[in-house]
Structure formats: C-alpha cells, structure tokens
C-alpha atoms as an extended CHARMM CRD file, in Angstrom:
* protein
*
       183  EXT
         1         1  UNK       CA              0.0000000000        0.0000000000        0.0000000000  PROA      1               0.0000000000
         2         2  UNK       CA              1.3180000000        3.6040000000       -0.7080000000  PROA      2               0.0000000000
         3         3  UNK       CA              0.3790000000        6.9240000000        1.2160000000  PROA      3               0.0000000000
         4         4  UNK       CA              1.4010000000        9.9120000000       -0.1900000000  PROA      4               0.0000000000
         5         5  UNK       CA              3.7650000000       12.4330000000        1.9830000000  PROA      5               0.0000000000
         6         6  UNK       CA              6.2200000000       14.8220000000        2.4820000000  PROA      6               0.0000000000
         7         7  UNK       CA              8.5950000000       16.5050000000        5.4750000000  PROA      7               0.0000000000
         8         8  UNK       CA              8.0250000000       19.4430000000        6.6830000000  PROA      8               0.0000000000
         9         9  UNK       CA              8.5730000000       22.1560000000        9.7780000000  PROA      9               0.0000000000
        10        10  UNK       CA              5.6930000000       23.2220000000       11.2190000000  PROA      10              0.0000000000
        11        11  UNK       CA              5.1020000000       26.5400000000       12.6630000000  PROA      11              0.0000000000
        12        12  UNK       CA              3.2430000000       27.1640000000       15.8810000000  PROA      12              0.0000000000
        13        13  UNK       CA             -0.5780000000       27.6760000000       15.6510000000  PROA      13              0.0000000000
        14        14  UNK       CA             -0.3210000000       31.2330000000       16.2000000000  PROA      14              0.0000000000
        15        15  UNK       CA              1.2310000000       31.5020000000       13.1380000000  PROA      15              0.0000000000
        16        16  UNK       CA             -0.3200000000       29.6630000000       11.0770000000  PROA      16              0.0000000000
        17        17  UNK       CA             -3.3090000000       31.4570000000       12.3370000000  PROA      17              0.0000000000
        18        18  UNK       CA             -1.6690000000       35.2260000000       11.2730000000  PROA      18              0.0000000000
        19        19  UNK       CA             -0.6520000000       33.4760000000        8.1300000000  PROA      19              0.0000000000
        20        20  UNK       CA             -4.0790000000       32.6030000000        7.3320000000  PROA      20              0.0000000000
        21        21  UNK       CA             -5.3490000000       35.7360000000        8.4660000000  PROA      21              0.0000000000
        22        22  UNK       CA             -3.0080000000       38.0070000000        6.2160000000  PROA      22              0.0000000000
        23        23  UNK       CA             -3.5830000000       36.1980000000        3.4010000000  PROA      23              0.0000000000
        24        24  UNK       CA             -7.2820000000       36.6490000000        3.4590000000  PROA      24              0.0000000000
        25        25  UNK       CA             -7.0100000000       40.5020000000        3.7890000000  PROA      25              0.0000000000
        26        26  UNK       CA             -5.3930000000       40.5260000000        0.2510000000  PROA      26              0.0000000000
        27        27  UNK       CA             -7.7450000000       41.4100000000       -2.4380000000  PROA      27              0.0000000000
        28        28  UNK       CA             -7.6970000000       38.0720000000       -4.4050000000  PROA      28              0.0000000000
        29        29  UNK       CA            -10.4660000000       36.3070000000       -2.1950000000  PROA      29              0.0000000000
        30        30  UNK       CA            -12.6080000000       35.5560000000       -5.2610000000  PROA      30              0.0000000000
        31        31  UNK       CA             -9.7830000000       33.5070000000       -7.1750000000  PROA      31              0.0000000000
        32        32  UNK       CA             -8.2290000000       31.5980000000       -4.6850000000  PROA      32              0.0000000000
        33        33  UNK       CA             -8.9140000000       28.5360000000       -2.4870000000  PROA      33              0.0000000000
        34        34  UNK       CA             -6.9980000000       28.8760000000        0.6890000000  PROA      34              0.0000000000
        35        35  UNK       CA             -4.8830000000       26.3560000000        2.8440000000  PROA      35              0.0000000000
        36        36  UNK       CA             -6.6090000000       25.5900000000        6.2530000000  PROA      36              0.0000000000
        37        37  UNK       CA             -4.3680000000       27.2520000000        8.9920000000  PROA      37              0.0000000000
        38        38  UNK       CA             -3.4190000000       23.9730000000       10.3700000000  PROA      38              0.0000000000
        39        39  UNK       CA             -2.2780000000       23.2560000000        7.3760000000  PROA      39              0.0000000000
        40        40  UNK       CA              0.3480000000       25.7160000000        6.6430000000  PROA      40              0.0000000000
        41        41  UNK       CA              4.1580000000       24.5280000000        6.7920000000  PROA      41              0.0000000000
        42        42  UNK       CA              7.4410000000       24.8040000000        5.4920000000  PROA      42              0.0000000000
        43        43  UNK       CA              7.5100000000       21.9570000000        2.6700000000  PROA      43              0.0000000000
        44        44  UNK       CA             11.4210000000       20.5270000000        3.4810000000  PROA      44              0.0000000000
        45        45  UNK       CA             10.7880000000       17.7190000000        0.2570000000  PROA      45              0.0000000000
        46        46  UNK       CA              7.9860000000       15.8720000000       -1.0680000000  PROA      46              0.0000000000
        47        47  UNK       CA              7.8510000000       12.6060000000       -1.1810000000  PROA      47              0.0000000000
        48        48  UNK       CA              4.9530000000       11.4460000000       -3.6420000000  PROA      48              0.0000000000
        49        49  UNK       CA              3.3770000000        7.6600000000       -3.2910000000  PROA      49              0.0000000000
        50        50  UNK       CA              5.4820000000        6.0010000000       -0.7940000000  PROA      50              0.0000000000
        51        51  UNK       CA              5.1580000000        2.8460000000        0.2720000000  PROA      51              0.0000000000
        52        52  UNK       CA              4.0250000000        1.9710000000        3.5190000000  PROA      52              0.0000000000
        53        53  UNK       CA              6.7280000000       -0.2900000000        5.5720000000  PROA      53              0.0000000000
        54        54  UNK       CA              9.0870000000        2.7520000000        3.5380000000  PROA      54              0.0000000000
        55        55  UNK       CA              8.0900000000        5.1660000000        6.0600000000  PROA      55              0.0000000000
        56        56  UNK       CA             10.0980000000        3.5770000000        9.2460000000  PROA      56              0.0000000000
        57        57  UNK       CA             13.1810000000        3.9110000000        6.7790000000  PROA      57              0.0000000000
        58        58  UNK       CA             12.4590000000        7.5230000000        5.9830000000  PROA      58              0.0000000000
        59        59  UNK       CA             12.2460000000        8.2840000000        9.9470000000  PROA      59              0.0000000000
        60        60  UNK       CA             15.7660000000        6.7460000000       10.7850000000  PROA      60              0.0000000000
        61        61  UNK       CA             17.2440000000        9.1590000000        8.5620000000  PROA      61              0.0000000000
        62        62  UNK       CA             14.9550000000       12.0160000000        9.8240000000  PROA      62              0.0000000000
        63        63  UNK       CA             15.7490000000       10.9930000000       13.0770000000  PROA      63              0.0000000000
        64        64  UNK       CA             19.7530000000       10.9390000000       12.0740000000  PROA      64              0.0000000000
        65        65  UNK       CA             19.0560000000       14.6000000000       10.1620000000  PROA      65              0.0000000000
        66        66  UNK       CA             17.6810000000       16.4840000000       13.1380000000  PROA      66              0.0000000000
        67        67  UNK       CA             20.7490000000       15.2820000000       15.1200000000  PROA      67              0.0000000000
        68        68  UNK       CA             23.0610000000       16.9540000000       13.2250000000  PROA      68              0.0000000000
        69        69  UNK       CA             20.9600000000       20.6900000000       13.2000000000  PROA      69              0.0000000000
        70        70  UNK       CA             20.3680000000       22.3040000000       16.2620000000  PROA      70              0.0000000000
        71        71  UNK       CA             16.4020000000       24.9010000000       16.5330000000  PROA      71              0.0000000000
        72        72  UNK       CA             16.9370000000       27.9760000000       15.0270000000  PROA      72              0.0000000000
        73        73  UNK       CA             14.6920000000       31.1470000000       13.9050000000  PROA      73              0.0000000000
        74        74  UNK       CA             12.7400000000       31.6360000000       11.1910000000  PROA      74              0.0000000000
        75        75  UNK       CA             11.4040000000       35.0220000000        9.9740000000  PROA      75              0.0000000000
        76        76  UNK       CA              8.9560000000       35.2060000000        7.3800000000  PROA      76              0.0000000000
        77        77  UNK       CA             10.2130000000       37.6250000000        4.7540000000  PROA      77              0.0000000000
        78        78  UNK       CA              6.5750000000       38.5740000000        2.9300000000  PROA      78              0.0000000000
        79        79  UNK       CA              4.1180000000       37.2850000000        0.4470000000  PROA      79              0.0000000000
        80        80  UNK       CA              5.0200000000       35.7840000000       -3.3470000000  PROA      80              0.0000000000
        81        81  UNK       CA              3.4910000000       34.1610000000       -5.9650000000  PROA      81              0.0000000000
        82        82  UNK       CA              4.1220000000       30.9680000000       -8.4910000000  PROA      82              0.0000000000
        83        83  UNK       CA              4.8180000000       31.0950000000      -11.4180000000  PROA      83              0.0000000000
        84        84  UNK       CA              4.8180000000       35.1000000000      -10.9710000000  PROA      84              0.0000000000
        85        85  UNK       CA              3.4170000000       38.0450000000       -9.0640000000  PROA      85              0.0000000000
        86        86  UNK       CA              1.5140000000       39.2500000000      -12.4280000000  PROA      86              0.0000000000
        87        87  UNK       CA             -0.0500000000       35.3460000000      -12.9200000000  PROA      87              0.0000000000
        88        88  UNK       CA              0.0940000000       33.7180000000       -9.9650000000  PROA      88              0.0000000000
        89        89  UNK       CA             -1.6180000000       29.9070000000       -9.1030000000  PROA      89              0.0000000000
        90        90  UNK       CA              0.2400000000       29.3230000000       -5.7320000000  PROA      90              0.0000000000
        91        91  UNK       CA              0.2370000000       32.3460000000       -2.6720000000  PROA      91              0.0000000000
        92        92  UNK       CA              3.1420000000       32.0240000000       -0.4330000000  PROA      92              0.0000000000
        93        93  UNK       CA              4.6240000000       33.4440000000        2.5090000000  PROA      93              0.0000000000
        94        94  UNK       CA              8.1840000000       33.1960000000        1.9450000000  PROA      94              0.0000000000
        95        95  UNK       CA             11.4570000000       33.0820000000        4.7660000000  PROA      95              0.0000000000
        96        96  UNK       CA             13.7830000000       35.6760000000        5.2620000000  PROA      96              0.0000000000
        97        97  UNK       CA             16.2690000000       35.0750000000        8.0980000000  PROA      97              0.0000000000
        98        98  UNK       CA             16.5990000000       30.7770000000        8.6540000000  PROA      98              0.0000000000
        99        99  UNK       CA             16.4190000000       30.3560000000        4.8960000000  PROA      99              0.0000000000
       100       100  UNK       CA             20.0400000000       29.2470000000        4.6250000000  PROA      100             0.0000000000
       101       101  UNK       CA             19.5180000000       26.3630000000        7.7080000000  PROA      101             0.0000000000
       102       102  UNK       CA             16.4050000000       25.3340000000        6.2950000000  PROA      102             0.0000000000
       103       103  UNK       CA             18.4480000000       24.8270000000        3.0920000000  PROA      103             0.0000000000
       104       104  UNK       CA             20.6790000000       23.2230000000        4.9230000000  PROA      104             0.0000000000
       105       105  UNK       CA             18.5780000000       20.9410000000        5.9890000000  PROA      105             0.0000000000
       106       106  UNK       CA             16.6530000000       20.2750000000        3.1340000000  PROA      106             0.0000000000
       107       107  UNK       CA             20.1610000000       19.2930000000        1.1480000000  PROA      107             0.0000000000
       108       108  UNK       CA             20.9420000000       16.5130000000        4.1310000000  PROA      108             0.0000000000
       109       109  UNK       CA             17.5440000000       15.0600000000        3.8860000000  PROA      109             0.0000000000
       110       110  UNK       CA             18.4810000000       14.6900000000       -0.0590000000  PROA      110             0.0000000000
       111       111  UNK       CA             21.6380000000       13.3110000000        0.7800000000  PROA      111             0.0000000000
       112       112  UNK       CA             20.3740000000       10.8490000000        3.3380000000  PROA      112             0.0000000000
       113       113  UNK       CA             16.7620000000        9.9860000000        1.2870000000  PROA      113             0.0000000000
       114       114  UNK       CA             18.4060000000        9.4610000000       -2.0850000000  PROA      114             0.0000000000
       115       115  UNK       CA             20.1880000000        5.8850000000       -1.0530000000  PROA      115             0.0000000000
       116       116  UNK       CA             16.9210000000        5.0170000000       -0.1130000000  PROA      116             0.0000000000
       117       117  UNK       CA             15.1490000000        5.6590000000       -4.0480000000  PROA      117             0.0000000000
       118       118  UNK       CA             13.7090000000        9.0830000000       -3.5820000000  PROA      118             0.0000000000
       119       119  UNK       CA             14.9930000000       11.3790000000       -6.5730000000  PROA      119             0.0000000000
       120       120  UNK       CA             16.8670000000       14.6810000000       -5.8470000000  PROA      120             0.0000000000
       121       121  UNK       CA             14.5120000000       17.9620000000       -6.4700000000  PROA      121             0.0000000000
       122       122  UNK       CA             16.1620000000       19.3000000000       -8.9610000000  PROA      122             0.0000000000
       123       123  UNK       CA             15.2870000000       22.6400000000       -8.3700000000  PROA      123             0.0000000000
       124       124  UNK       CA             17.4090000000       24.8540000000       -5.9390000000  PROA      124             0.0000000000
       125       125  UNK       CA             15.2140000000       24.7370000000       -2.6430000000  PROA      125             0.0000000000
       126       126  UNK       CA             12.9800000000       28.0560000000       -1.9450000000  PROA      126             0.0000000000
       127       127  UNK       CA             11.7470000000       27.7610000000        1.5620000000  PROA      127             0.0000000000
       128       128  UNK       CA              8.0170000000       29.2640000000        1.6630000000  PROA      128             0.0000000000
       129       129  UNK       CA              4.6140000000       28.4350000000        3.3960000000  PROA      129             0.0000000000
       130       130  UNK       CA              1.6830000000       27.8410000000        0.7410000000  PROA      130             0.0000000000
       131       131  UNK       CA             -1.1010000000       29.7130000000        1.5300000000  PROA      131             0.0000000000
       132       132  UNK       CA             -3.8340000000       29.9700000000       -1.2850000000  PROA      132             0.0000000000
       133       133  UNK       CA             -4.0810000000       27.7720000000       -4.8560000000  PROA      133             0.0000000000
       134       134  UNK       CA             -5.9050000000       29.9500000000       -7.7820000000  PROA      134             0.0000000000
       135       135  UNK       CA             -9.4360000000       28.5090000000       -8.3340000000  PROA      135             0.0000000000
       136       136  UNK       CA             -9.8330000000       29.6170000000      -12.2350000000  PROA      136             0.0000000000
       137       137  UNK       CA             -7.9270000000       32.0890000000      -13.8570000000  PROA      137             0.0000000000
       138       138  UNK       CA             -4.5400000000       33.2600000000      -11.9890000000  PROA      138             0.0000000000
       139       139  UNK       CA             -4.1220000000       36.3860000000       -9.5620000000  PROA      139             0.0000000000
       140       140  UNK       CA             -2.4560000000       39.6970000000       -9.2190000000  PROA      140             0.0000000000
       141       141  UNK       CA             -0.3370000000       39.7900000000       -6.3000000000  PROA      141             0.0000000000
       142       142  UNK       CA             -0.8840000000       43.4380000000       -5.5500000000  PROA      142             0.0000000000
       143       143  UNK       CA              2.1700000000       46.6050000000       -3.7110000000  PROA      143             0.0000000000
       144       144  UNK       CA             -0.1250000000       45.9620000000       -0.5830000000  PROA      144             0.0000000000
       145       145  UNK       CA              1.1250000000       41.8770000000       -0.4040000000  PROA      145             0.0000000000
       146       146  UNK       CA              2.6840000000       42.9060000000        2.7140000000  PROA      146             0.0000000000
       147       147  UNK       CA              3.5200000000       41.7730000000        6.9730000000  PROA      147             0.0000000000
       148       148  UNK       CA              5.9230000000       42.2450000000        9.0880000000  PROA      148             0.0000000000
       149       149  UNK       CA              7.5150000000       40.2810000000       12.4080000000  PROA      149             0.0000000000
       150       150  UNK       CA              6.3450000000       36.6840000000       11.7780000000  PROA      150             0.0000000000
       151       151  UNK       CA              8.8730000000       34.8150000000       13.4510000000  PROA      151             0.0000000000
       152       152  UNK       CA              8.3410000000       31.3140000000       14.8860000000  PROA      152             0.0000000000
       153       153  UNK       CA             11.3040000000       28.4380000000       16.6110000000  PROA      153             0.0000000000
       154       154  UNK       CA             11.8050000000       25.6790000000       14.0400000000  PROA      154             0.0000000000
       155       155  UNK       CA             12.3070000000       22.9830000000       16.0340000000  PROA      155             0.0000000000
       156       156  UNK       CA             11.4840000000       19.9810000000       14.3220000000  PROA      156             0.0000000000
       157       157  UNK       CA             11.3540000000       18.0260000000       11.3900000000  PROA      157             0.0000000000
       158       158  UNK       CA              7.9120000000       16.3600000000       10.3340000000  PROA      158             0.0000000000
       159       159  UNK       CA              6.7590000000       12.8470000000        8.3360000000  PROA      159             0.0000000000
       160       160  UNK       CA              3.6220000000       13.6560000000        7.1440000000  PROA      160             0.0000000000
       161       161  UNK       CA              0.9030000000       11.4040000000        5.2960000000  PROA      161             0.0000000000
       162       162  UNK       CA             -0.9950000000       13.9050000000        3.0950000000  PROA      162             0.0000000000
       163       163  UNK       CA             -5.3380000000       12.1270000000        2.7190000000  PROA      163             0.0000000000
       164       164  UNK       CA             -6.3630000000       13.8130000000       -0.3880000000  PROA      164             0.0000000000
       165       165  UNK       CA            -10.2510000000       14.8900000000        0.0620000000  PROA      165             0.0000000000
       166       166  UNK       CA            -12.7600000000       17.0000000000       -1.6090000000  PROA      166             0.0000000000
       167       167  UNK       CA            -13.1080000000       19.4800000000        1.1300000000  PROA      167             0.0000000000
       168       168  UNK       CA             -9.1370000000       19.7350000000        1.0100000000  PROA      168             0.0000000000
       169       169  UNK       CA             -5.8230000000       17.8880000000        2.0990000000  PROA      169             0.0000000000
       170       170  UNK       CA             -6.1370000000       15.8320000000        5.7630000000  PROA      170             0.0000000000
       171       171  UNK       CA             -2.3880000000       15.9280000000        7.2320000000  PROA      171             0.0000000000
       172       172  UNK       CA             -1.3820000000       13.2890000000        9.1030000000  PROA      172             0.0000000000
       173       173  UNK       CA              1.6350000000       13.1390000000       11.2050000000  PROA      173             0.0000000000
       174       174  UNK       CA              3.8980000000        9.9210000000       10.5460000000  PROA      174             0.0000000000
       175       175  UNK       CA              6.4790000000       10.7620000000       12.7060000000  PROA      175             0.0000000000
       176       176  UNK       CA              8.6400000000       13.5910000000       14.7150000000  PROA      176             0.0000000000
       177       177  UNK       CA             12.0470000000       14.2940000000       14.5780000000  PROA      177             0.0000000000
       178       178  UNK       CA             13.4540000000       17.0400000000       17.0630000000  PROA      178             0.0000000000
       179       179  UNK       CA             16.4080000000       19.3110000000       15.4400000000  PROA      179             0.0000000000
       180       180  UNK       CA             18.8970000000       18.0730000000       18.5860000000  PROA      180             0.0000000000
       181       181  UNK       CA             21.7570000000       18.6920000000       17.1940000000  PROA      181             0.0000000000
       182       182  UNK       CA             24.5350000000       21.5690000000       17.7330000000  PROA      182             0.0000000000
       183       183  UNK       CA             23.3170000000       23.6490000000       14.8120000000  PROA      183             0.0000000000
C-alpha cells in the first residue's frame, strides 16, 4: 500500500493562524482557495506515493538529520506568488532570516533519502509556506502583499501522510524528529 507524503517544519498555531489571516485581507479572495491554517508549513521535500513499511526507513534518517541541526529562527520575509506576481496559481509566505539552515537541511535530507530511491529535487530549494491555490484564472499579487515580524522556533522536522479529500488535504503526522543537534 502507498500513502502519499512529504517533510516538513511546522510553525506554531499562532502563526499559522496570522498566516491565514493576512492572506485573506489581500484582495484576491474571489480567485483563490486557501490552505486551512493547520495546514500551513514549510515543505522541506515531497515525497509522492510512498510505500508503507518505507516510512520507518524515511524516519531513521529524519531521526539521524535532526541530530546533526540544532532549533533555530525563522522570519517570514513577505508574500510571493508561483509562477509570478503578475499570474500567480500558488500564494506564499516566503522566509527571510533561517532560509540558509532550512536549506541546509533540506540538502541533508536529499543526501540521506536518495540511497533510499527518492529522486533529488532538482530545483534549488525556496523555503516558503503555501497559503492559497488559484481557483480559475490566476491572480495579481498586488504593492499591498505585505507583513511584518512573523517569526516562529523551528524545532522539528515532520513525516507527514498527506489524505487527499474534496473538502481539502487531511495531514497526518507519521512521525517527529526534534532538530537536537549543535546547529
């Protein structure tokens, strides 16, 4: 059997809540569907269909990650869009300060998930918090896609099984791995 996941960092609810919040004051409501708060995370690599009695594998070297990075901080640096600002189908809140650990990190879970069959992203990793998917046509991410002093303890790493339903993803935690390390 396969479940489909990904590892992630979790913010506190507080921010996910502000997150959420934010995103609705921006004036492209009509076009979007937005990600429950709960929801909201900082995507460290998807995973796709994995199997099952894969996942205990995929925690040891989670587990053997978050002892080599110590917590740090993580400021969110401001709103963006995918593919563009002018055309946008994904709203994010992207990170300012912590972006180089979390790249860190995300290029030791590579290297330690790779012997294991999961493909390298071959994309240079962009740390950033989904908020909103356009619903239609794409949106105009506006001067006022603005906030200021989001800053949360990441603290963790996160195994998550991802339920795909019609009233939206169901995240389910797999396993947690604390960042323990010296960082």
């Amino acid at each position: 059997m396969t479940v489909r996941a990904f590892i992630a960092s979790f913010p506190p609810r507080e921010i996910q809540e502000a997150l959420h919040r934010a995103a609705l004051a921006l004036p492209i409501m009509e076009s979007v569907r937005y990600v429950r708060p709960e929801n909201i995370h900082l995507t460290i690599k998807f995973l796709g269909d994995v199997q099952q009695e894969s996942l205990a594998r995929v925690g040891e070297s989670l587990a053997t990650v978050g002892e080599h990075h110590g917590p740090f901080e993580v400021e969110l640096s401001g709103f963006g869009a995918f593919p563009s600002e002018r055309r946008g189908r994904v709203l994010w809140a992207g990170a300012g300060r912590g972006s180089d650990r979390l790249g860190e990190i995300a290029a030791d879970v590579e290297d330690a998930l790779e012997p294991l069959g999961f493909e390298r992203e071959p994309r240079a990793y962009r740390p950033h918090m989904t908020l909103a998917r356009a619903h239609g046509r794409p949106f105009v991410l506006g001067e006022t896609a603005a906030f200021e002093g989001l800053t949360f303890q990441a603290e963790k790493l996160t195994l998550v099984r991802s339920v795909l339903r019609h009233e939206g993803a169901l995240y389910e935690p797999v396993g947690i791995y604390p960042l323990a390390g010296g960082g």
